[in-house]
C-alpha positions in Angstrom: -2.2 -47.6 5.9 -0.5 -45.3 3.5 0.5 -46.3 0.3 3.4 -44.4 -1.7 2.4 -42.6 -5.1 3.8 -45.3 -6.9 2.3 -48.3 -5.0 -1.0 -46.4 -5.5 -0.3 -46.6 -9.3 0.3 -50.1 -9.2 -2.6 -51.0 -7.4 -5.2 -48.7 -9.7 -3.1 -50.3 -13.0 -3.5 -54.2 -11.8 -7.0 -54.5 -9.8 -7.8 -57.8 -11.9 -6.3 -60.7 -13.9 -8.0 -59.3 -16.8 -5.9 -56.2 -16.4 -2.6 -58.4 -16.1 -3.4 -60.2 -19.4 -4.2 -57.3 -21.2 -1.4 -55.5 -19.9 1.0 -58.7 -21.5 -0.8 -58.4 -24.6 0.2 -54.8 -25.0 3.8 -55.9 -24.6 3.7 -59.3 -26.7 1.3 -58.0 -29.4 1.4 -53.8 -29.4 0.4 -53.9 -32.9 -2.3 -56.4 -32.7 -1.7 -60.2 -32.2 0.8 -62.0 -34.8 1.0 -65.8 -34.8 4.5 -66.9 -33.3 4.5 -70.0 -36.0 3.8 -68.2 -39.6 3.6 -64.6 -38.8 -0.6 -64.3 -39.6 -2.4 -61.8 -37.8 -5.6 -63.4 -38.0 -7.1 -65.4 -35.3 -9.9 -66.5 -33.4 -9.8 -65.9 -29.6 -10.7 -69.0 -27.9 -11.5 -69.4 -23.6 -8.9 -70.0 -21.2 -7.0 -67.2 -23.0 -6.0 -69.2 -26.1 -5.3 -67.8 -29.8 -5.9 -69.7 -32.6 -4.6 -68.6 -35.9 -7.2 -69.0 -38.6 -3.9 -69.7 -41.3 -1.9 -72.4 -39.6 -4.6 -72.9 -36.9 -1.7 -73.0 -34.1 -2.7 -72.3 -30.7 -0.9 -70.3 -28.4 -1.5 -68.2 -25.2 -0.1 -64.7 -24.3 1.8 -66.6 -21.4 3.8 -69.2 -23.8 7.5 -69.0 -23.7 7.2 -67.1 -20.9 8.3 -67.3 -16.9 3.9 -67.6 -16.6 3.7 -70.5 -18.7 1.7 -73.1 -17.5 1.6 -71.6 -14.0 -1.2 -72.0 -11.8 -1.3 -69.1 -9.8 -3.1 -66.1 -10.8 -1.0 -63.1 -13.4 -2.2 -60.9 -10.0 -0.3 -63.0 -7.8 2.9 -63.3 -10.1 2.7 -59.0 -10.9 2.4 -58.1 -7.3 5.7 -60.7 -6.3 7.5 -59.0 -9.1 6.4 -55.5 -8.3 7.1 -56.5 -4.7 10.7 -57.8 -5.1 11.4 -54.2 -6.9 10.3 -51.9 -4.7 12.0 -53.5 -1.7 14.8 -51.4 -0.1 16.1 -53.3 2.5 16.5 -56.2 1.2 14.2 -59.7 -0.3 13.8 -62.6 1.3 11.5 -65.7 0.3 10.5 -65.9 4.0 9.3 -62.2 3.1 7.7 -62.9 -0.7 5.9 -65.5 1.1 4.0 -63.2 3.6 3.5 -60.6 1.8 1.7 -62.7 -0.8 0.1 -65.0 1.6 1.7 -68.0 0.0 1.4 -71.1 1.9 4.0 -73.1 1.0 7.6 -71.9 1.8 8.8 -73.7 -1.2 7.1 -72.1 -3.7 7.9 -68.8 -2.1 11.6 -70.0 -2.8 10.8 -71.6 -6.3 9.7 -67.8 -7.4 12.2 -66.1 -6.0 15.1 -67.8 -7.7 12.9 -67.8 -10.8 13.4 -64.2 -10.7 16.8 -64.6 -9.8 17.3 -66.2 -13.2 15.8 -63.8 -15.2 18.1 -61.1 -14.3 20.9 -62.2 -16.4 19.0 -62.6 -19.5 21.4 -61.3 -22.0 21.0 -60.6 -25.5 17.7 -58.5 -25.5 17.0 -54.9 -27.2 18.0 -52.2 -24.9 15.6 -49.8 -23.2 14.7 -46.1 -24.9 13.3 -43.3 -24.2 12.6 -42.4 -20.3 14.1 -44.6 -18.0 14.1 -44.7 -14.0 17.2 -46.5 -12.9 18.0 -47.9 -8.8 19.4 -50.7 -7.0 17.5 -53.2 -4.8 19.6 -55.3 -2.1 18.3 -58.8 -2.3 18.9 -60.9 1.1 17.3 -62.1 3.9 18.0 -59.9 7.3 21.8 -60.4 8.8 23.7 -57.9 11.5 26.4 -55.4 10.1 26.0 -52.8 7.9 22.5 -51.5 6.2 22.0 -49.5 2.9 23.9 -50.0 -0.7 26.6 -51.4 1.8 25.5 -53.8 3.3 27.5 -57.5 3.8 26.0 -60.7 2.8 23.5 -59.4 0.4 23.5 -59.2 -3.2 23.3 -55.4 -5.0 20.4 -56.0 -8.2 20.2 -52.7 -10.3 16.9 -52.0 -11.9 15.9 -49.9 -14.5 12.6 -49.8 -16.0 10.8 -47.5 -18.8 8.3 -44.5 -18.1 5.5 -44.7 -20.2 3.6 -41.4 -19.6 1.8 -43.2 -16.3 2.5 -46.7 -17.1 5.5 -49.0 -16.7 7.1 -50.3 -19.6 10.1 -53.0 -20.2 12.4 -54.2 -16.6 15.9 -54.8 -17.3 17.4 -55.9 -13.6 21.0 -57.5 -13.2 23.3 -58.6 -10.1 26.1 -55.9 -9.8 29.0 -56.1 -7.5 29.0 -52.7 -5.9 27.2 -49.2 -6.0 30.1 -47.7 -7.7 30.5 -45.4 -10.6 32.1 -47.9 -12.7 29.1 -50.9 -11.8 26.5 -49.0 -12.3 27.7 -47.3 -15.5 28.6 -50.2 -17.0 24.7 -51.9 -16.3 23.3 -48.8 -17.7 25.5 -48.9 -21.1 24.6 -52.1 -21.5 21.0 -51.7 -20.8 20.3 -48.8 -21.8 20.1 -46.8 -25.5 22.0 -43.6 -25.3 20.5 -40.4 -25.6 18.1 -41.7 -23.4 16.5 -39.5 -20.3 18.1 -42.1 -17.0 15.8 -40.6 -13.8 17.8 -41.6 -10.4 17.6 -40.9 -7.0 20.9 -38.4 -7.1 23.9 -41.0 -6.0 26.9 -39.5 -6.9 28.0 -42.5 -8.7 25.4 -41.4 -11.0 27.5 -38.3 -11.4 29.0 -39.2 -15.0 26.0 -39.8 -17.5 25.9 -37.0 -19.2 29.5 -37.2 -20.7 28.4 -41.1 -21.9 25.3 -39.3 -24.0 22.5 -40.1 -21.7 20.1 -37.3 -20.5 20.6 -37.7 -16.4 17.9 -36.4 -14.4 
């Protein structure tokens, strides 16, 4: 089988769960680790992934407060659903989460899914900088009619994440009504920083970036 460039990255970036949990620590603690209850940055690193702070002596994991907390599935599983459900073109389906992933239960192909769902509505969170590639993903199980940005009975997400020379930085993904000018604008303003570099695949609704102060490649 032949994997695209990007899949390839994926796969060379997240071969273990070591490599997940670093890769969260990068994002949680770039500067070192900082204790979420008084700020210290000292700590002893205990098993099962645990911090404890050597001031306050709280304990805390690189997971806590987030959608990984207490979950009992490997970080690999839950990066490759999420990098999964991204890349998708044609549409996501929790019938299609669950074989890709080899999950046996239906349920909790469902339960992720929607989890994911959620998460894309977040609001309220620092916008994204620097180089950012921006698309849409249609998310819906397979129905007749129509294919493509188009397509009936599915729901449109828009995705943007940021380039880090050959990593991937912060996801920003949100539910927008159509693949117009005016939706896709609007997501990108409000999820975006501008004078930003936005890299997109050319769709003429992307036409208008450069007069809203964003670099458009």
């Amino acid at each position: 089988m032949e994997y695209p460039a990007d899949q390839m990255e994926f796969e060379k970036m997240f071969k273990t769960e070591q490599d997940c949990i670093d890769y969260l620590e990068s994002l949680r603690w770039p500067n070192g680790f900082e204790c979420p209850q008084c700020g210290s940055i000292r700590f002893w690193k205990k098993n099962k992934g645990r911090f404890e702070c050597s001031d306050c002596h709280k304990e805390t994991t690189v997971t806590n407060n987030t959608m990984f907390h207490k979950t009992t599935k490997p970080l690999l599983i839950w990066f490759h659903a999420i990098w999964w459900m991204v890349a998708q073109k044609n549409g996501v389906s929790a019938k299609g989460l669950q074989k890709v992933l080899g999950l046996g239960s239906y349920r909790t192909a469902w339960t992720w899914l929607h989890k994911f769902r959620r998460l894309m509505v977040l609001s309220g969170r620092n916008k994204l900088k620097g180089i950012v590639e921006v698309d849409e993903v249609l998310v819906g199980g397979k129905k007749p009619g129509k294919r493509g940005r188009g397509a009936e009975g599915k729901s449109l997400i828009a995705v943007a994440v940021e380039v880090k020379g050959r990593k991937t930085g912060r996801v920003r993904l949100e539910k927008i009504q159509d693949a117009s000018g005016k939706s896709l604008t609007e997501f990108i303003k409000k999820n975006i920083e501008p004078t930003s570099t936005v890299i997109t695949d050319g769709w003429p609704s992307y036409s208008g970036l450069e007069k809203l102060g964003y670099i458009h490649k």
